[in-house]
C-alpha positions in Angstrom: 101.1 -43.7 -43.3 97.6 -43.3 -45.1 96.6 -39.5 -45.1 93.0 -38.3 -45.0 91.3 -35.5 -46.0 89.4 -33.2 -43.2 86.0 -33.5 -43.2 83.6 -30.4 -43.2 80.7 -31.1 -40.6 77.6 -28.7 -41.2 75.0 -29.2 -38.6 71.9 -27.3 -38.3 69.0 -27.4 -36.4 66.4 -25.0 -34.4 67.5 -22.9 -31.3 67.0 -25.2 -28.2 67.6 -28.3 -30.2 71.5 -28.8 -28.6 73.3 -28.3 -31.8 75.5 -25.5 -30.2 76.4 -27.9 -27.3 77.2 -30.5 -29.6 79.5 -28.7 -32.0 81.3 -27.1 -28.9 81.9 -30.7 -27.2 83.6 -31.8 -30.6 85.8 -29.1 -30.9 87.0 -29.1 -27.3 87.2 -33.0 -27.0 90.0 -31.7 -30.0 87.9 -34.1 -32.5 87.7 -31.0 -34.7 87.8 -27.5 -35.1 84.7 -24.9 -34.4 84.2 -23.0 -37.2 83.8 -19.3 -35.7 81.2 -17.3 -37.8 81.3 -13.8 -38.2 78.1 -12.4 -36.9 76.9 -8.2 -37.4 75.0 -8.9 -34.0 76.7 -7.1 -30.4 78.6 -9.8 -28.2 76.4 -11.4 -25.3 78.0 -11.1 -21.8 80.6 -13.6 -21.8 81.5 -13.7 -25.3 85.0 -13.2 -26.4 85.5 -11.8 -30.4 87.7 -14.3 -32.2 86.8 -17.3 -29.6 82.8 -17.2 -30.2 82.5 -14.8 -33.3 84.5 -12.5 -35.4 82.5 -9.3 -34.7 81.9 -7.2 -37.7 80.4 -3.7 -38.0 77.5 -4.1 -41.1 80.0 -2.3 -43.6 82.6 -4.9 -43.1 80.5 -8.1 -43.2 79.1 -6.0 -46.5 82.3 -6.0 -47.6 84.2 -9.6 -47.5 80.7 -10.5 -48.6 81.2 -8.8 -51.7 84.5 -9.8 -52.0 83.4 -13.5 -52.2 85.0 -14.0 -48.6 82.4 -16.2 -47.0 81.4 -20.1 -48.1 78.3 -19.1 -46.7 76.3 -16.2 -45.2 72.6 -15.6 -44.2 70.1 -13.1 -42.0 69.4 -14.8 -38.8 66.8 -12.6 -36.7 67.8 -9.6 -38.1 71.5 -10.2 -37.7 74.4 -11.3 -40.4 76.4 -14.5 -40.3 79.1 -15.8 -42.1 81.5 -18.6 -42.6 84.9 -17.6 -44.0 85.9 -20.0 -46.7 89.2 -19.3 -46.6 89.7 -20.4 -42.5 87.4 -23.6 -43.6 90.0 -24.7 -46.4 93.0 -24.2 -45.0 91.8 -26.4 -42.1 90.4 -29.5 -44.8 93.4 -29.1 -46.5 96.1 -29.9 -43.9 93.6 -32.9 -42.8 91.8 -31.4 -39.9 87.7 -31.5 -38.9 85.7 -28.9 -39.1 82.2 -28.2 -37.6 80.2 -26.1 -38.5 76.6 -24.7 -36.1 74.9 -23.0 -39.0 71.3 -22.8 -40.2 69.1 -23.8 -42.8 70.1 -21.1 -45.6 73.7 -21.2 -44.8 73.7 -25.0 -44.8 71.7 -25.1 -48.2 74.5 -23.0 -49.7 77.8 -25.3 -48.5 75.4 -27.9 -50.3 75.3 -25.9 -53.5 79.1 -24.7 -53.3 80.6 -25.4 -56.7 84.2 -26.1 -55.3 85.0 -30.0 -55.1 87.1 -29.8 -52.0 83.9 -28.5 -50.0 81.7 -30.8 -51.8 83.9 -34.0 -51.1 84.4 -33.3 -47.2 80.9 -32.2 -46.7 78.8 -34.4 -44.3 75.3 -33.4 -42.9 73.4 -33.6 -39.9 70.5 -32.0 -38.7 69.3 -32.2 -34.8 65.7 -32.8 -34.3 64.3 -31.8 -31.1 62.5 -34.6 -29.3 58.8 -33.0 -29.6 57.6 -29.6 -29.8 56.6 -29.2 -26.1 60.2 -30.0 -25.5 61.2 -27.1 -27.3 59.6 -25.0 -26.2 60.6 -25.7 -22.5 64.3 -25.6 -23.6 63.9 -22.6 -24.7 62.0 -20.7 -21.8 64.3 -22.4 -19.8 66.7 -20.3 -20.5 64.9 -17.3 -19.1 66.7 -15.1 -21.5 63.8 -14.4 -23.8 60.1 -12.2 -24.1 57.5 -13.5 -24.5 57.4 -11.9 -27.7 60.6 -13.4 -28.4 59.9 -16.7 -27.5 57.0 -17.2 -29.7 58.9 -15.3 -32.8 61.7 -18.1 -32.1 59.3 -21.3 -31.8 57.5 -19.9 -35.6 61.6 -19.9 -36.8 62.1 -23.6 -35.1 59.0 -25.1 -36.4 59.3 -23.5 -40.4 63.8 -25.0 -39.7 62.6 -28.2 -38.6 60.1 -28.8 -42.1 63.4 -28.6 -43.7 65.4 -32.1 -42.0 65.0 -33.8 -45.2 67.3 -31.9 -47.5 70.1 -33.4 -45.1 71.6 -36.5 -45.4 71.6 -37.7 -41.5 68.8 -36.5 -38.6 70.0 -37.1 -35.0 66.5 -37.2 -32.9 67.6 -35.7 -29.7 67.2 -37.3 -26.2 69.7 -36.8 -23.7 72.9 -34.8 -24.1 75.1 -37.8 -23.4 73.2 -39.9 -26.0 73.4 -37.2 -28.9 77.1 -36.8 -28.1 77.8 -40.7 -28.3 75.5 -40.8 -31.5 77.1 -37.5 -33.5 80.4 -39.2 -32.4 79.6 -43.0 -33.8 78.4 -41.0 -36.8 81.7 -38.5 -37.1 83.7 -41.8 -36.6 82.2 -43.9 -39.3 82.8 -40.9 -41.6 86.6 -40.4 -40.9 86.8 -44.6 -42.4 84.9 -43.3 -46.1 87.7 -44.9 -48.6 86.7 -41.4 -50.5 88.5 -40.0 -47.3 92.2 -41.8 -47.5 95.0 -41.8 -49.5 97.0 -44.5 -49.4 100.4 -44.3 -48.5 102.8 -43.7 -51.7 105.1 -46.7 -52.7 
């Protein structure tokens, strides 16, 4: 049988722009697996630690990040979050997806990452919201935020969104079940890269 390499999924894009949803769907559809981020930030009603995030105190996210532990990190509204490197390559290795929801700075480092395994699975995609107006009613719709909040999220969405050219694929967003069919098309045509497969030995 020919064997293929996992591939390593890094999509970004502002809040409100249904990047979360999209990562989720893939992972539960069991097309690959959610990367879970450790995050310094206090668990949202709902959230369970080691199903949404590994929950760190700030001395022990300080501490695997000096200990090299993370294939990427960044500050996200005053909060840390990470990607453990080790949990990623384990997963490419035995030939399994991984996606990863992260933003702009932690996306721009899996880009740089020196190590060829990361480099070789690494595919890109960043999800444009529709227009701005949109955005902004996403994200009031959720009725979760200030005022204050709110705008201080739009300012973050509009600087992320100047930034969709460093990737190498943009998904304009309409409807969820269009994005879904379109991220999958593009996570199919990916898995058939000859880079990808090794042929079976003789």
């Amino acid at each position: 049988m020919f064997a293929r390499t996992g591939m390593l999924l890094v999509v970004s894009g502002p809040s409100g722009s249904g990047k979360t949803t999209l990562c989720r769907r893939l992972a539960d559809a069991g097309e690959a697996r959610y990367s879970i981020s450790c995050t310094t930030r206090l668990p949202r009603p709902g959230e369970v630690d080691g199903t949404d995030y590994h929950f760190l105190s700030q001395g022990e996210f300080a501490r695997r990040q000096q200990a090299g532990e993370f294939l990427e990190h960044a500050v996200v509204h005053g909060n840390c979050y990470g990607s453990l490197r080790s949990e990623v390559l384990s997963d490419l290795h035995s030939g399994m997806d991984v996606v990863m929801d992260i933003d702009i700075q932690g996306a721009k480092q899996v880009r740089n990452c020196a190590d060829p395994d990361i480099r070789r699975a690494a595919v890109e995609l960043f999800v444009m919201p529709p227009s701005e107006a949109e955005l902004r009613a996403r994200l009031s719709g959720r009725g979760t935020e200030s005022a204050e909040s709110l705008a201080l999220r739009m300012a973050n969405a509009l600087d992320e969104m100047r930034h969709w050219t460093d990737y190498t694929y943009v998904l304009l967003s309409s409807t969820r079940e269009a994005d879904y069919a379109r991220f999958l098309a593009l996570v199919t045509a990916e898995r058939m890269k000859v880079s990808r497969i090794s042929p079976p030995a003789c």
